[in-house]
N, C-alpha and C positions, 0 to 999 in steps of 0.2 A: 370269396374275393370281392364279389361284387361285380356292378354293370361298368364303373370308372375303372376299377381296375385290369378288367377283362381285354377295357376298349383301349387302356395307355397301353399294356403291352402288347397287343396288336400292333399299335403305333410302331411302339419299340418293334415287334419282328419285321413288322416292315421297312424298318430304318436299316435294320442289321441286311434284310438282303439288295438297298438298293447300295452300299458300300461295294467296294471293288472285293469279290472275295470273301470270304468265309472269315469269322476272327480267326486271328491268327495264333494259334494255340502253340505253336512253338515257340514263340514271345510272352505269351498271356500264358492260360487257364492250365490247360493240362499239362503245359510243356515246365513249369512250377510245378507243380502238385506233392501233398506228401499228405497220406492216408492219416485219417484220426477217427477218434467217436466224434466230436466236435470241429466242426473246421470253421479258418478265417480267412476271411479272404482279405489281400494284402496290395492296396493300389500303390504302384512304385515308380516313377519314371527314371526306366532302364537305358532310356535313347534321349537327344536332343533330335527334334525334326523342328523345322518351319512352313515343310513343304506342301502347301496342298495337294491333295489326290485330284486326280481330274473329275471324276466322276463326284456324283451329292452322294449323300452328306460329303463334309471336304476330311476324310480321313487316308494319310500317307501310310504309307506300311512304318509299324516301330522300328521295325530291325535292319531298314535302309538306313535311318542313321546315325548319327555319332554318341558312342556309349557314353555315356552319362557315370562316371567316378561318384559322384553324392549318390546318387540314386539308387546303385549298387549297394554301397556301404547301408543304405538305408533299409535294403529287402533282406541281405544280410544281419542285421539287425533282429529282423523278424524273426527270421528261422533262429537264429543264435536262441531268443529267446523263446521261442515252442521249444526247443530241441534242452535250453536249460530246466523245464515245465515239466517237461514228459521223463525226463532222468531224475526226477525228482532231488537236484542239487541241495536243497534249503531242507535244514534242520527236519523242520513239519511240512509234510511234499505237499502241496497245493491242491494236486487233483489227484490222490491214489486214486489209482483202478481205471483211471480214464487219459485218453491220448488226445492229444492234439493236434488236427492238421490243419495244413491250410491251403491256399491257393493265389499264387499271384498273379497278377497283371502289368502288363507295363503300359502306363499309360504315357506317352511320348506326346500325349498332346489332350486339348479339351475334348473331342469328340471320341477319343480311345479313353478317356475316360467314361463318358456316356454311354460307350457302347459296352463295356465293361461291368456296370453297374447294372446295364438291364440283363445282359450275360445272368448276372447273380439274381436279379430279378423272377427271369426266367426259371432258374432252380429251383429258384424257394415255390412258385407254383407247377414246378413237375410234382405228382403223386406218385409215391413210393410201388415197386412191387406190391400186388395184394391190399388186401381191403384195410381200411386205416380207421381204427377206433380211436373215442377220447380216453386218453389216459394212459396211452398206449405203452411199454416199459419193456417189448421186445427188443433183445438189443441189436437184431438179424435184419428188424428193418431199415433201410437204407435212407438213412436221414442227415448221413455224414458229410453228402456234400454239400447241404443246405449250409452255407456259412451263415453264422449264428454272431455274425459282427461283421464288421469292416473297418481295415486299419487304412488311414490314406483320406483321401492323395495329398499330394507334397503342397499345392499352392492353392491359394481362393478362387481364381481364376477356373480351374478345374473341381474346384468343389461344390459352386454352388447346385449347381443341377443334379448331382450326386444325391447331395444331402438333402435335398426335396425330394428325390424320389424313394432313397431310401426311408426319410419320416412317413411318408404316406404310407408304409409296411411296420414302421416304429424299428427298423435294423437298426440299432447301434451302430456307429459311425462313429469312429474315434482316428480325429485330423492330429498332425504330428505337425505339419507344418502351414496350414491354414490359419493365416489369424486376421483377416478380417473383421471384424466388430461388427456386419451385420449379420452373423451366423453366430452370434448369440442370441438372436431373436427365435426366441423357442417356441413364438404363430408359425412361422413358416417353416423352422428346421428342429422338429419336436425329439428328432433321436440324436442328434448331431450333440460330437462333446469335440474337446481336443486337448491334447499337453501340452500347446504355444500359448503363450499367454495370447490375450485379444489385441490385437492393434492400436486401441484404445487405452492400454496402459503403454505401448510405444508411445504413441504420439506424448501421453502426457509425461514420458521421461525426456523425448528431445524438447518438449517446452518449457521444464524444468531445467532443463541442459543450458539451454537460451537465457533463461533466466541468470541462471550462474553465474555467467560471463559476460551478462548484459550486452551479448547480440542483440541488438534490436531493428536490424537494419538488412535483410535478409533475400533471398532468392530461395523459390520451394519449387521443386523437381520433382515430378512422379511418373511410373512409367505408364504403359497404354494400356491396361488391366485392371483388375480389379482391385488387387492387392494396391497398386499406385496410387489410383484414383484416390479410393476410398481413404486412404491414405494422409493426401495431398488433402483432400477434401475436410477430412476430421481437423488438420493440423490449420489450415485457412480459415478455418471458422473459430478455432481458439486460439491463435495466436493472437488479435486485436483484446480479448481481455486480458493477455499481462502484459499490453503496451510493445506489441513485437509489432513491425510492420514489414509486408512481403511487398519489396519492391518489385518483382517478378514470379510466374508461374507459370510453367510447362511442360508439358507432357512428352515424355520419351517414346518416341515410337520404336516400334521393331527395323532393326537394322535392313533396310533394302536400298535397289539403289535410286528410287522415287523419292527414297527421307534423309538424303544425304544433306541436301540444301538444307530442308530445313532444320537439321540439328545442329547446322553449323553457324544457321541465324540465331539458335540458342544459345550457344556460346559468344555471340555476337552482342545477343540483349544485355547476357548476366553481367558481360563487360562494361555494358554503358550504363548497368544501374549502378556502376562501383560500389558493388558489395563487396562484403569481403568474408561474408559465410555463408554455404551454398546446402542446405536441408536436401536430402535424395532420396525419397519416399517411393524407391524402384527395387524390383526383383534386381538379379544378378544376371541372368539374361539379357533383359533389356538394357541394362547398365552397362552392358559389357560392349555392346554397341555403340556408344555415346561416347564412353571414357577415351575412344580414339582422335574424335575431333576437340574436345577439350588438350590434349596436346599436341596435338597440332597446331592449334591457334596459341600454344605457348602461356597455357593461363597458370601461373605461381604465385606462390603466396595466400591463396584462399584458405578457410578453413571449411573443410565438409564433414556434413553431420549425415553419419548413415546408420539403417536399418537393419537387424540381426539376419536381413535375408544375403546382405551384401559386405556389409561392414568387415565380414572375418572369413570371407569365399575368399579362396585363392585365383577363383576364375577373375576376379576384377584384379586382386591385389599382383596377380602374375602379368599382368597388362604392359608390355614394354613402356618405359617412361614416364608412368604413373605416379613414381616418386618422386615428381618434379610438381607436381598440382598445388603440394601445400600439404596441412596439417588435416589429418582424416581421426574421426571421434566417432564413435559407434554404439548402439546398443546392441547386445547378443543378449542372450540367450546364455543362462549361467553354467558353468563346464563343468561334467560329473563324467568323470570317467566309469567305463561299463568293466567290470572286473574281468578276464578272461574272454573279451570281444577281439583282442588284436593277436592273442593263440587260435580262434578258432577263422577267423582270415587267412591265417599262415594256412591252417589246415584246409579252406576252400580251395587255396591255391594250390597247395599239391594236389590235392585230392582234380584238380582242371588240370594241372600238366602232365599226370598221367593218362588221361581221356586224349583220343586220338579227333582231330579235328570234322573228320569225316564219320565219327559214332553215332550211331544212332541216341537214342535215349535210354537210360540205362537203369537198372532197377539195386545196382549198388549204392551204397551210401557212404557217407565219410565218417560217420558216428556208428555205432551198434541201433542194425535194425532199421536205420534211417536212408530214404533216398535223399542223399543232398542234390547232386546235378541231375537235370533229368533233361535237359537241350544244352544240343551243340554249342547255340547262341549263346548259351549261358556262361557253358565252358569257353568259350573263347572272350565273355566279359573278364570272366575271372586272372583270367592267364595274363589280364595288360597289368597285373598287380598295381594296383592302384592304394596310393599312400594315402596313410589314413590317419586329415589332419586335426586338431582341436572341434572346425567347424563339423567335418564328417561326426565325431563323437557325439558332440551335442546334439543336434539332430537327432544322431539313431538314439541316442539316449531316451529322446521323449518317442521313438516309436517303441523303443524298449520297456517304459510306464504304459504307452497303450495296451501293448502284449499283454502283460502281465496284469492292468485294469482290469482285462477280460476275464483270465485267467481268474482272480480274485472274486469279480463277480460269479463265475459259474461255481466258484467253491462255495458260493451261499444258496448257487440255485439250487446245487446237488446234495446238499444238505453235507459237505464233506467234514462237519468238525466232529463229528462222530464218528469215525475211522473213514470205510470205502466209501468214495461218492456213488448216489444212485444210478443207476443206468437205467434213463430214459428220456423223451425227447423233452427239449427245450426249447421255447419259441423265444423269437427275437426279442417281443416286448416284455415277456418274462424278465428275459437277462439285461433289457433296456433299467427298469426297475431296478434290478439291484447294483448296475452299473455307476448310475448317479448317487453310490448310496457309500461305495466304494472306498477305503480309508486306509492307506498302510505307508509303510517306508521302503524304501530305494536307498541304500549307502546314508548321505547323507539328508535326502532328499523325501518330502511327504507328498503322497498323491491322494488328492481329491478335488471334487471337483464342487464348483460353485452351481448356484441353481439356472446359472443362465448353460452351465457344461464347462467352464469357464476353468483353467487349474491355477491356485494362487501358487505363485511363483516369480522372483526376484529376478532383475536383469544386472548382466556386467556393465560397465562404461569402459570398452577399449580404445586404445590409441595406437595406431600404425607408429610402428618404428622401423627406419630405416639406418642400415649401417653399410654405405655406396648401396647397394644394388640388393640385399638381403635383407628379407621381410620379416617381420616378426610381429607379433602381437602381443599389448602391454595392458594388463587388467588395472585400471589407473580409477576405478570408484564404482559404483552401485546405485542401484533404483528399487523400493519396495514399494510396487502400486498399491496393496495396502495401509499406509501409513504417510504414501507421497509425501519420501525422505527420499533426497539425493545427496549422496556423500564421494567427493570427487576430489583425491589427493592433486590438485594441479602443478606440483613440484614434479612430477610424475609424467609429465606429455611434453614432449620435444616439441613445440612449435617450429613448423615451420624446415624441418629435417636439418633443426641447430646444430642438434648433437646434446642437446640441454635445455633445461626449463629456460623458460625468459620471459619478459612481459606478455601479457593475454591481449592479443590484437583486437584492435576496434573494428566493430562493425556498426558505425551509428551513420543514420544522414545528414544528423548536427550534431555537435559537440553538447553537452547537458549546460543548461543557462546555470550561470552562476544564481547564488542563494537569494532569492526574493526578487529573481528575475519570471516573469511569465513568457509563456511562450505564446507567439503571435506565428499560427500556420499560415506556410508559402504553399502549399500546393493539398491535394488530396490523402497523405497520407498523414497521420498526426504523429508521425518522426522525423519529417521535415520542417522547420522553425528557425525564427528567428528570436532573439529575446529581447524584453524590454525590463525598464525596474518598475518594479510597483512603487508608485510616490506614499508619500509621508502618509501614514493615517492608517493605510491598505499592509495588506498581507497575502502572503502567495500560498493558498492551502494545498497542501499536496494532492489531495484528492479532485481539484480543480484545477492542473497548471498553466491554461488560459485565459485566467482572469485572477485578478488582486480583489481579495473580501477587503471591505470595510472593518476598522475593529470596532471593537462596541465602544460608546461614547464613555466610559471610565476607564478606555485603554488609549494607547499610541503607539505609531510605529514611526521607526523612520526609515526614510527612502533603503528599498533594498533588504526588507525584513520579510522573512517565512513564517512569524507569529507576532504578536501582539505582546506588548509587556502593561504592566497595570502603571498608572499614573498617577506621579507623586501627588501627594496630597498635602498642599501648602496653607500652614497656619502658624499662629506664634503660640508656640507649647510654653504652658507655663514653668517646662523645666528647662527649658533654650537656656543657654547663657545668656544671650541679649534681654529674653524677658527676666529673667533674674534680676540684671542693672538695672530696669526700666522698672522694678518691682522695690528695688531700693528706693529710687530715685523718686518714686510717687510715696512710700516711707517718709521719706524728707519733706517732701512739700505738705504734707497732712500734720505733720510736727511742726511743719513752722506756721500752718495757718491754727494750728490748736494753741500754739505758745501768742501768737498774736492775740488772738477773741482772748486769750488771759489778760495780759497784759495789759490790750486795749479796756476791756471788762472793770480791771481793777482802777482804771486810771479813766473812766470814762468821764468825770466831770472836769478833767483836768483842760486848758487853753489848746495844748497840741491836739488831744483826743477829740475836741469840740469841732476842733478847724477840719479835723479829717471825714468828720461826717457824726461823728458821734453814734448814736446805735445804729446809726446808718451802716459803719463799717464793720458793724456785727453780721449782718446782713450781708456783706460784700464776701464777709470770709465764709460764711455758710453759705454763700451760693456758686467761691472756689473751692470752697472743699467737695461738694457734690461734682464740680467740673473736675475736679481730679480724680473721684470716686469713680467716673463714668469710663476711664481708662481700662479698667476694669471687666467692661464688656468686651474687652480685644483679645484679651486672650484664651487659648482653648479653642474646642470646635461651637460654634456660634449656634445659641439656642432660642429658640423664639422670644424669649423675656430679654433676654440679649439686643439680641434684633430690635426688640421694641423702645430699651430704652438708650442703649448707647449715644445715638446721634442726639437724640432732642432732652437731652440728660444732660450732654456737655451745654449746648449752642445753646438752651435757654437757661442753664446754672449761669452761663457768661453773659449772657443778657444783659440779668440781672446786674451784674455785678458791673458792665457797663455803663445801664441802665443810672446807675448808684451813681458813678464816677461823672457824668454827663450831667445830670440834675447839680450834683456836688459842685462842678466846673462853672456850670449856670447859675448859682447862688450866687457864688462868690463873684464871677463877674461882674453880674445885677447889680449886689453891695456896692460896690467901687465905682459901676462908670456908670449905671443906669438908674440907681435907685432916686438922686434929684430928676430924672427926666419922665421917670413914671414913678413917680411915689405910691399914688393910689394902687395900681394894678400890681406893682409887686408886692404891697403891704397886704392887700387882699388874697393874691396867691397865696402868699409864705403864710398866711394866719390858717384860710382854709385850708389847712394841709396839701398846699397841691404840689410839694417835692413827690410827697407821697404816693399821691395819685398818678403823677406823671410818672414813677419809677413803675407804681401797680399798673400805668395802662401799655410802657413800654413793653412789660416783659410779657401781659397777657396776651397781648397782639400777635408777638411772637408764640407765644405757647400754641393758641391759637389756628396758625397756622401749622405748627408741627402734629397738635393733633387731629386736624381736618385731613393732612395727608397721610397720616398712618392709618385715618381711619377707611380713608376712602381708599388706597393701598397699603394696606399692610407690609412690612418689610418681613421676610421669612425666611429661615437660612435655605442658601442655596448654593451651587457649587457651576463657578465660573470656567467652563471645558473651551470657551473660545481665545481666553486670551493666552494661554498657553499652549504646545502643543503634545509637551508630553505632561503636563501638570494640572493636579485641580486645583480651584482658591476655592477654598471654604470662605464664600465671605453672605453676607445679606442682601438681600434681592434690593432694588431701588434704592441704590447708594446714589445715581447720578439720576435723580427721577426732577421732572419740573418744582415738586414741592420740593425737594430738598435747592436744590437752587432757589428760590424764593427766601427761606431759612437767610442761607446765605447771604443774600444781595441784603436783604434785612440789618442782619450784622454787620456787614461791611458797612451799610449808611450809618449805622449808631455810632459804628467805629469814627466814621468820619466826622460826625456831630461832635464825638467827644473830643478829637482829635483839635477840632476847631475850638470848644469853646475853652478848651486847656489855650490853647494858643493865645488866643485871647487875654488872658489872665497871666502872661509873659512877663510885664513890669510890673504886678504887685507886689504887696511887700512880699519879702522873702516868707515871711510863714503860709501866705497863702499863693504862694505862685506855684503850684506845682506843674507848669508845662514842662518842662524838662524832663519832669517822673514820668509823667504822662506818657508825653513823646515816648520817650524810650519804650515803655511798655508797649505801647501800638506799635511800636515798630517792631520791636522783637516778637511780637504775637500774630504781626501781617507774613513779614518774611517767612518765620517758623512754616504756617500756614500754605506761602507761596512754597516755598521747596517743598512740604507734603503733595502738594497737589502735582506740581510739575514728576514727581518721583511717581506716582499715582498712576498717573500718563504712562510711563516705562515700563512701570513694575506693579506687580503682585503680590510679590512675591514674601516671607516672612520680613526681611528689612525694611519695606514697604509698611508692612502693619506696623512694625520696632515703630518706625518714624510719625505712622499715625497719633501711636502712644506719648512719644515726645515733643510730639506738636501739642498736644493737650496738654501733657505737665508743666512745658516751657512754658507754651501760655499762662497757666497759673501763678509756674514761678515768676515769671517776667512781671506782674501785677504786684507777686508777694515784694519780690525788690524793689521797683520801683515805686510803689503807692504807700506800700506798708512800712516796709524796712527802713526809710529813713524818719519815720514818725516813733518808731519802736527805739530805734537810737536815742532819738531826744529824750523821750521820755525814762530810757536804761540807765544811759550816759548821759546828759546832758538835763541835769534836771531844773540848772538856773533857766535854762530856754524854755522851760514847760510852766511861764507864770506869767500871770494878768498882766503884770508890770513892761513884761518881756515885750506881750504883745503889744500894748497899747504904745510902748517905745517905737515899734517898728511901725507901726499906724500913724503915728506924727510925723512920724522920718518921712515917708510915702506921701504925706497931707504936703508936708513943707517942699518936698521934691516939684510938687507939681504946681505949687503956685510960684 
């Protein structure tokens, strides 16, 4: 055994005798007893006590107080199934050749559990009669009351200390109702199994529960234990990852009259965090002392969310006035009825109404061969017939899968699939071994166990129904911690003791912000908020609901958006309608400047074609047909040749052709008003070709500086995200850059040059006056111009560009009609006007006018 183990149960005996009294085996050990080859021993709480003993340790006697109806049905349980084991009921018997006994305990409290356990402790190092070999397979030696497992005890609270003592021997220990989630921790608690699932898939069915209904606004309740605690503790630590927030937390203490106040300041708190669902992570015990001052204080309308220790007791749900609370939602524990459990009850009970109160212990049994009652105490549990409800079933049920776990394991330790099992001894961590290894069926039901001991198994979701005063329970959905699926028919739960589904009550501390509202926190809890909208641009990402992202600069939002949309992208398609007309329309003006250069071309030596400039206005029309060519760069997505030549393609084609119109305006003035006052200098200009040079040094000037600014900036397509807010313009970088303005100012002076020396030229004779053509043309090519630009200012937008394109054509056209078009008439139609004679007539008229 060793020097530790020598010294703990020394401990241990010396615990045992400083208690008041001997154990008390009339409640415990021998006063249960039922002879086997193999025995189990069975921790049950047969009593409710509170009471401390006076004396240390603090253990009250069990059988002072109040019988415990679960607890029974639960040790009844037990025996039902040794006693269904040893009759070998099932097709292929389990354990031919070998019997099953056991032994119980009633532990009424934590330290009658402890003392209990070392009770069995103690056995397992008594040495049998006679000298003890390895291997030994006598079957006369007395090794039967060594329990070779332990089924029990009923809560965490009374488990932990058990199951560390017993791990330090390796006893198998199979809890039925412990479910704690830190007795899966197989460092500390190496033999420990149980048939409750762990805690840990509770909590994460009331979190999913939460989830469902979007409670987010909560009070978490546990009692003063283990089971609470850990509980309350597992559930506070997960609830802030699915956005749950627990406005309050506190602990139920045991009912006395020191904790009266403060339970009733609990019900004081929950009320001022107006919640309106209340999580109860308590035994029924301790719940059952609480649930009084909650009506008291007249709290209705809550929803509670409870635990399969309490959720489907009748010790809470029988609680006068309890149906007044509100809506009660639970997890249990899934209901398998036990076949032949509630005939062999009927038969405890008679088998205790014939027993005389005053009997001794008796060596009769209620079955063949078997002692069922062996104390008084027992017989007078039996005799309060005590009804046996849903919750009692489930329960013994999984003490029922312990039984029989055991059972299953010794049929591999005894080698039993080959007829009779062996007869010989068994050690605990033998049968520990094949325990966890263990695999079969129950009705509908599979028992095995996970590597933590752990058994996978499905929870119900019930709902309290009441009809006046009469309880009832309603299996209304499901939970598989396996697959953490929760499926919960909610047409199915009476809210609120309706009588009928109805809407699912709010439990938030704000209402949810409307869509692409963020939430700006008022206090410490982040379900308390206020909302604001996210402005134009931003977006509320779900995963961040206190702050608005920016969208990326090719997207927009507008005020009050949860995503980003992508942004239009504005240009003039060359399959638009508008570009279509605007694609006619440049059509036109390219045919009338092709049909002119003919015209003019053929008629070049003619009076009208001389006075207009003569090859000069060959020139004029190839440098508006390249000005109308360059329209051309506008539409489509804008490509860097694009870029490069649009702007200074158009403004210096027109230059030129200014350029033309300006020198042409200047001749003809000269001729008429200047040429007696400077004879020499304009006979020498006009000889030295300097129309020519002056049209060449106009237009180079200009070139000049268009291409000093592309070179020194290049224009390159690019896409305008400021001037819109959900739009892009596809348009050319340094559209409004200082050279392009220079460009500009350029042309407007030439404009006005020309503007003036046409003016000029107002009273000559009619063939050479063309101010009027002039005019008109500068004016419909300034205007044009002015409304692009002021539109430009506004808009972006495809009409915008449309308009760009028709300021360049008009311009063209306005020059084609007014400079060309009436010279083109004369000489079409009018072809007495197109002669020497013609002119030299209007030349004398103009001579004789002016003297």
């Amino acid at each position: 055994m060793g020097l530790f183990g020598a010294v703990f149960l020394s401990l241990g005996w010396l615990l045992v005798q400083l208690t008041e009294g001997e154990l008390d085996y009339i409640s415990q050990g021998q006063g249960m007893q039922l002879q086997g080859d193999f025995s189990i021993a069975g921790l049950f709480p047969l009593h409710y006590t509170d009471r401390p003993a006076a004396g240390l340790p603090a253990l009250a006697p069990c059988n002072e107080g109040r019988p415990n109806k679960h607890g029974f049905h639960l040790m009844q349980a037990m025996r039902f199934a040794v006693e269904e084991i040893n009759n070998g009921s099932s097709p292929q018997p389990l354990l031919p050749g070998v019997k099953l006994g056991y032994q119980m305990y009633d532990i009424c409290s934590v330290p009658a559990s402890v003392l209990a356990t070392l009770d069995l402790l103690e056995q397992q190092n008594q040495s049998p009669s006679g000298p003890e070999t390895e291997g030994d397979t006598d079957p006369h030696r007395d090794y039967s009351k060594r329990a070779v497992a332990v089924i029990g005890p009923d809560s965490s609270s009374k488990t932990f200390t058990p199951a560390s003592l017993l791990g330090s021997y390796l006893i198998p220990q199979i809890s039925y109702e412990a479910s704690n989630e830190m007795l899966s921790n197989k460092f500390l608690y190496p033999s420990f199994l149980r048939t409750i699932p762990s805690d840990k898939n509770q909590v994460e069915a009331m979190i999913q529960l939460l989830i469902r209904f979007n409670w987010k606004w909560i009070a978490l309740l546990g009692s003063d234990n283990a089971y609470g605690l850990k509980g309350m503790q597992s559930l506070s630590k997960e609830a802030p990852n699915h956005g749950i927030c627990i406005a309050y937390q506190g602990v139920i203490p045991s009912s006395k009259d020191d904790t009266i106040q403060t339970m009733r300041n609990m019900v004081d708190n929950i009320l001022k965090t107006k919640v309106n669902t209340i999580v109860v992570f308590s035994s029924k015990s301790k719940l059952s002392g609480f649930i009084p001052f909650v009506i008291e204080r007249n709290v209705t309308g809550k929803v509670w969310i409870g635990t399969e220790d309490w959720s489907v007791a009748t010790l809470i749900s029988g609680i006068s006035g309890i149906n007044t609370i509100g809506t009660v939602i639970g997890v249990s524990i899934k209901y398998e009825a036990i076949s032949g459990f509630e005939d062999f009850e009927r038969k405890v009970f008679e088998a205790a109404m014939q027993q005389s109160d005053t009997q001794g212990v008796s060596n009769h049994t209620t079955s063949q061969g078997n002692d069922c009652l062996q104390s008084t105490d027992l017989n007078s549990i039996a005799r309060k017939k005590f009804s046996l409800e849903e919750y009692d079933v489930s329960s013994s049920f999984n003490v029922y899968k312990a039984v029989y776990a055991v059972a299953h394991a010794l049929h591999q330790t005894l080698g039993c699939d080959f007829g009779e099992c062996q007869r010989r001894r068994v050690h605990p961590w033998e049968l520990l071994h094949w325990l966890k290894q263990v695999q079969f069926s129950l009705g509908n039901t599979s028992v095995l166990f996970d590597r933590n001991g752990d058994p996978h198994t499905e929870y119900d979701i019930v709902s309290w129904v009441w009809r006046g005063t009469e309880w009832s329970l309603r299996v209304v959905g499901s939970y598989s911690p396996d697959s953490i699926m929760l499926t919960v028919d909610e047409d199915q739960i009476e809210w609120h003791d309706t009588g009928h589904a109805g809407p699912v009550p709010l439990s938030l501390c704000s209402p949810p912000c409307p869509t692409g509202h963020k939430k700006l926190l008022t206090g410490q809890h982040t379900c308390c908020f206020d909302c604001q909208a996210c402005p134009a641009a931003t977006f509320l990402n779900i995963s961040e609901p206190t702050m608005c992202q920016p969208c990326l600069p090719e997207q927009w939002a507008p005020p009050s958006s949860n995503q980003c949309l992508n942004r239009t992208v504005l240009l003039l398609a060359w399959d638009a309608p508008l570009s279509i007309a605007l694609l006619f329309f440049l059509a036109t003006c390219l045919l009338m400047t092709l049909g002119s250069a003919v015209i003019l071309l053929l008629n070049l030596n003619t009076p009208v074609a001389k006075s207009a400039g003569g090859r000069t206005c060959l020139l004029m029309l190839a440098a508006l047909t390249a000005a109308a060519l360059s329209s051309l760069c506008h539409f489509g997505p804008p490509s860097p040749l694009a870029c490069i030549l649009k702007q200074p393609l158009f403004i210096v084609s027109f230059t030129v052709c200014l350029a033309c119109i300006t020198v042409r305006s200047l001749q003809v003035v000269c001729i008429f008003k200047f040429a007696s006052k400077l004879p020499p200098a304009y006979d020498k200009w006009a000889k030295k070709h300097g129309p020519e040079f002056t049209i060449f040094l106009l237009s180079v000037t200009l070139l000049f500086i268009s291409v000093l600014r592309e070179a020194l900036n290049p224009p390159q397509p690019s896409q305008d995200l400021d001037f819109y807010k959900d739009s892009i313009v596809l348009e050319c970088s340094n559209t409004l850059s200082a050279g392009a303005g220079l460009e500009l100012a350029y042309a407007f002076l030439l404009s006005m040059l020309c503007f003036c020396f046409s003016y000029m030229g107002k009273d000559l004779p009619a063939n050479y006056n063309e101010a009027k053509c002039v005019t008109f043309s500068l004016m419909v090519y300034m205007i044009s111009w002015q409304c692009f630009f002021t539109l430009y200012l506004i808009s972006r937008g495809p009409f915008t560009m449309a308009a760009h394109v028709f300021a360049i054509l008009f311009s063209v056209f306005s020059f084609l009609w007014g400079y060309f078009l009436p010279k083109i008439y004369i000489i079409a139609l009018k072809p007495q006007m197109n002669t020497t004679a013609h002119f030299q007539n209007c030349i004398q008229m103009y001579t004789m006018s002016k003297q």
